[in-house]
C-alpha positions as a printed Julia matrix, in Angstrom:
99×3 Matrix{Float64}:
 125.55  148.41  141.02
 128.72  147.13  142.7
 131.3   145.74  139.93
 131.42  141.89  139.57
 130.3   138.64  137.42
 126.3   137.12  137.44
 126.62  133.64  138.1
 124.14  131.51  136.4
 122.08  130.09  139.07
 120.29  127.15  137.09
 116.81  126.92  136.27
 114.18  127.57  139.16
 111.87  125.02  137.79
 108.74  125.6   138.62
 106.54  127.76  136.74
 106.11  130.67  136.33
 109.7   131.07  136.86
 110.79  128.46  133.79
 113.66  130.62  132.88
 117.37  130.79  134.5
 118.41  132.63  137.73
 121.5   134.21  137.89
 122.45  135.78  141.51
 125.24  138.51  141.66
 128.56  138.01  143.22
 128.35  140.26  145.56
 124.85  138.4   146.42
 126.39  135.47  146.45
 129.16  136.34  148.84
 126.71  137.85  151.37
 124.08  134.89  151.58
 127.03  132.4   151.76
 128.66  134.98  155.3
 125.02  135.24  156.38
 123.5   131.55  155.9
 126.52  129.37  155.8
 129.09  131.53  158.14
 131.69  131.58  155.08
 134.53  134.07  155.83
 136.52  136.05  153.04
 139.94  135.09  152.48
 141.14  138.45  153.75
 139.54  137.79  156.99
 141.11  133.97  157.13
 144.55  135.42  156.68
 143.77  138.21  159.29
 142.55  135.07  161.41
 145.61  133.1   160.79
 148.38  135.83  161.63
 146.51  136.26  164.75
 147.03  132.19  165.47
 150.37  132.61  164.49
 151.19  135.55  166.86
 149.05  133.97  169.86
 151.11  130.68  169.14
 154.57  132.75  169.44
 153.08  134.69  172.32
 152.32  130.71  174.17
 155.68  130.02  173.57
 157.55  132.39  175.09
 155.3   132.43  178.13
 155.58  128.56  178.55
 159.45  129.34  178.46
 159.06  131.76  180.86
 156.86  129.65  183.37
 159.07  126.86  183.09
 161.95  129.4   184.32
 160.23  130.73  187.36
 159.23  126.41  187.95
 162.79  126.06  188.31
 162.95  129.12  190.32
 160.02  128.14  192.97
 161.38  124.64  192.99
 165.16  125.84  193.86
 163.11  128.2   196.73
 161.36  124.98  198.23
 165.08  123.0   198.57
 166.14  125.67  200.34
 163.36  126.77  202.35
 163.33  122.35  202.78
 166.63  122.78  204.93
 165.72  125.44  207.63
 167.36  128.25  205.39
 165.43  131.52  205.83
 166.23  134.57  203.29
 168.21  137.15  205.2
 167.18  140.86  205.35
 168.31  142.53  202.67
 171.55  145.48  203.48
 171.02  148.85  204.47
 169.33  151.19  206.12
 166.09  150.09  207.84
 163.12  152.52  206.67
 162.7   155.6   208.27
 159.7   155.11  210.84
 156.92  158.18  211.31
 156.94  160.59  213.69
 153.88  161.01  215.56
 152.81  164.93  215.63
């Protein structure tokens, strides 16, 4: 048997079961994840540094969005006045030679 406390369960009441039940921790635990959808508190803290890191990871990407906004939006002014981006310098590729 698994180490733990017996909890006293109360009395049944109804005969022939007159006498007190007392459920196992362990028991306990496992009807309460099965029946009720309890989690452990290791697997709530797991949960919650999860929420912490997604939260961290949210704001750096909304800091990064709102940089490449200000990018596009710069883009569209210029693109606005007639302003076409010139080819970048140096060598033009190399074409293929046909064989």
């Amino acid at each position: 048997m698994t180490p733990g406390r017996w909890l006293d369960g109360g009395d049944i009441g109804a005969p022939p079961f007159e006498e007190h039940v007392y459920i196992h921790e362990a028991s306990l635990r496992e009807a309460a994840r099965e029946m009720l959808g309890w989690s452990s508190p290791s697997e709530v803290r797991a949960l919650q540094r999860q929420v912490s890191e997604l939260r961290e990871e949210c704001g750096v990407l909304a800091l990064e969005l709102s940089e490449m906004r200000k990018r596009w939006d710069a883009l569209d002014v210029i693109e606005s006045e007639g302003f076409r981006a010139r080819k970048k310098p140096g060598r033009p590729p190399k074409e293929a030679v046909a064989s």
